[in-house]
C-alpha positions in Angstrom: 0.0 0.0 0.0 1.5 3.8 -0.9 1.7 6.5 1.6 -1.4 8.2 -0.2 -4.0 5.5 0.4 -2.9 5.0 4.5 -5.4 7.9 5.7 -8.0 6.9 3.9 -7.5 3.3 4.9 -7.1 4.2 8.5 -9.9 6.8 8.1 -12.0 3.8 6.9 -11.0 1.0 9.3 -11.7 3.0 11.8 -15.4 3.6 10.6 -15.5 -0.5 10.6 -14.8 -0.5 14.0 -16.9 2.1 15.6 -19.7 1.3 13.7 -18.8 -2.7 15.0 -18.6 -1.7 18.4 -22.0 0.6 18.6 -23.8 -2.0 16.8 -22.9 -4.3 19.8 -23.6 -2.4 22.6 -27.1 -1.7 21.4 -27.6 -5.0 19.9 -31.2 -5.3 22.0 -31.7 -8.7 20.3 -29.6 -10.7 22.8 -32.4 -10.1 25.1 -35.6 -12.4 25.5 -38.3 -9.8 24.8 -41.2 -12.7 25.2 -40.5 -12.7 28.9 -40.7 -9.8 31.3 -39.1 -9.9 34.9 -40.8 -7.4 37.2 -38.4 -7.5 40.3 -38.2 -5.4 43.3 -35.5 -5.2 45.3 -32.4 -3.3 46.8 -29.7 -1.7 44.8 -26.6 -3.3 45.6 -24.5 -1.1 43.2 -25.3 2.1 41.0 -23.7 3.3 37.7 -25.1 6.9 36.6 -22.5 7.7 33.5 -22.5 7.3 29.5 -22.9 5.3 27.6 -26.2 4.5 30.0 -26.8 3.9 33.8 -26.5 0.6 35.6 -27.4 -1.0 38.9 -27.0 -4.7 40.2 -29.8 -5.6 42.4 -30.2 -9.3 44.0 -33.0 -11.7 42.7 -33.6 -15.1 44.6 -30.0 -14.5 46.3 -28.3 -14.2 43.2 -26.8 -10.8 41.4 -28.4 -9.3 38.1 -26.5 -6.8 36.4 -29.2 -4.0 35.0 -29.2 -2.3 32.2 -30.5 1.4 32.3 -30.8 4.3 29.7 -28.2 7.0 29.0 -28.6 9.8 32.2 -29.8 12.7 30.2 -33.3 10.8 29.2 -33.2 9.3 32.8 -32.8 12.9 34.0 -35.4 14.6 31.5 -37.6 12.0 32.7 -37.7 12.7 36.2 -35.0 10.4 37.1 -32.3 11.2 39.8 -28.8 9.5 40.4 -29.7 9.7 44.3 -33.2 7.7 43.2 -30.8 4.6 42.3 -28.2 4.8 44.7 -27.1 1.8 46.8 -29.7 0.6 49.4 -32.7 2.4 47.7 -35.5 0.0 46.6 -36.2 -0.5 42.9 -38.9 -2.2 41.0 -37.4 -3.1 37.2 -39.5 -4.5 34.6 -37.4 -5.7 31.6 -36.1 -8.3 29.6 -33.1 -11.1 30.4 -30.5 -12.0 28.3 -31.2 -15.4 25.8 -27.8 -16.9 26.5 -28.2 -16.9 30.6 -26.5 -13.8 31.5 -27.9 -12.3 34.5 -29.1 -9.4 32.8 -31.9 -7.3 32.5 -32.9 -4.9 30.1 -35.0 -2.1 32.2 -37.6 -0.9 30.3 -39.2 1.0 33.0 -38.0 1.0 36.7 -39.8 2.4 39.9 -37.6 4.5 41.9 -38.0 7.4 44.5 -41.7 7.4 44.4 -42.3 7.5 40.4 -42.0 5.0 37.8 -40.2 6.1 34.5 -40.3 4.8 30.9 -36.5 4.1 30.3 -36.9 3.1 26.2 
């Protein structure tokens, strides 16, 4: 390869990979969307940054890793970081993953006193 066709190489596999890696992170179809959980319990650990907000709550004695939306839309929807923080009580309803994963992806969660649409 010359010298003149390395940028647009580069330019190009770096398109390939961002576009790989966004595709994957919001790949929804890993998650069972025929079966809803509706759990309520304690936050055991909180996320509120980017790409989205997380918590881990405990189901039957075992952790489940959940899967929030990005803080602005849990913010413009009436969400607060302090509404998820560790030893509040949450109610998620969502979806777990096909493969097994203990993971849920919230499509609404009751927190603070309100319950708010997270897709």
């Amino acid at each position: 390869m010359t010298l003149r066709f390395a940028p647009a190489a580069l330019a190009f596999g770096s398109a390939v990979v961002i576009a790989t890696a966004a595709a994957a992170h919001h790949g929804w179809s890993s998650y069972d969307a025929e079966r809803t959980m509706r759990p309520t319990a304690q936050v055991l650990e909180s996320s509120w940054g980017s790409p989205h907000g997380a918590i881990v709550i405990a189901i039957n004695g075992q952790r489940w890793d959940v899967v929030l939306a990005p803080v602005s839309r849990m913010q413009t929807r009436g969400l607060a970081e302090a509404d998820i923080a560790v030893g509040r009580t949450v109610t998620v309803e969502g979806y777990p993953r096909l493969d097994g994963t203990r993971e849920i992806r919230a499509e609404r969660i009751t927190a603070g006193g309100k319950t708010v649409e997270l897709r």
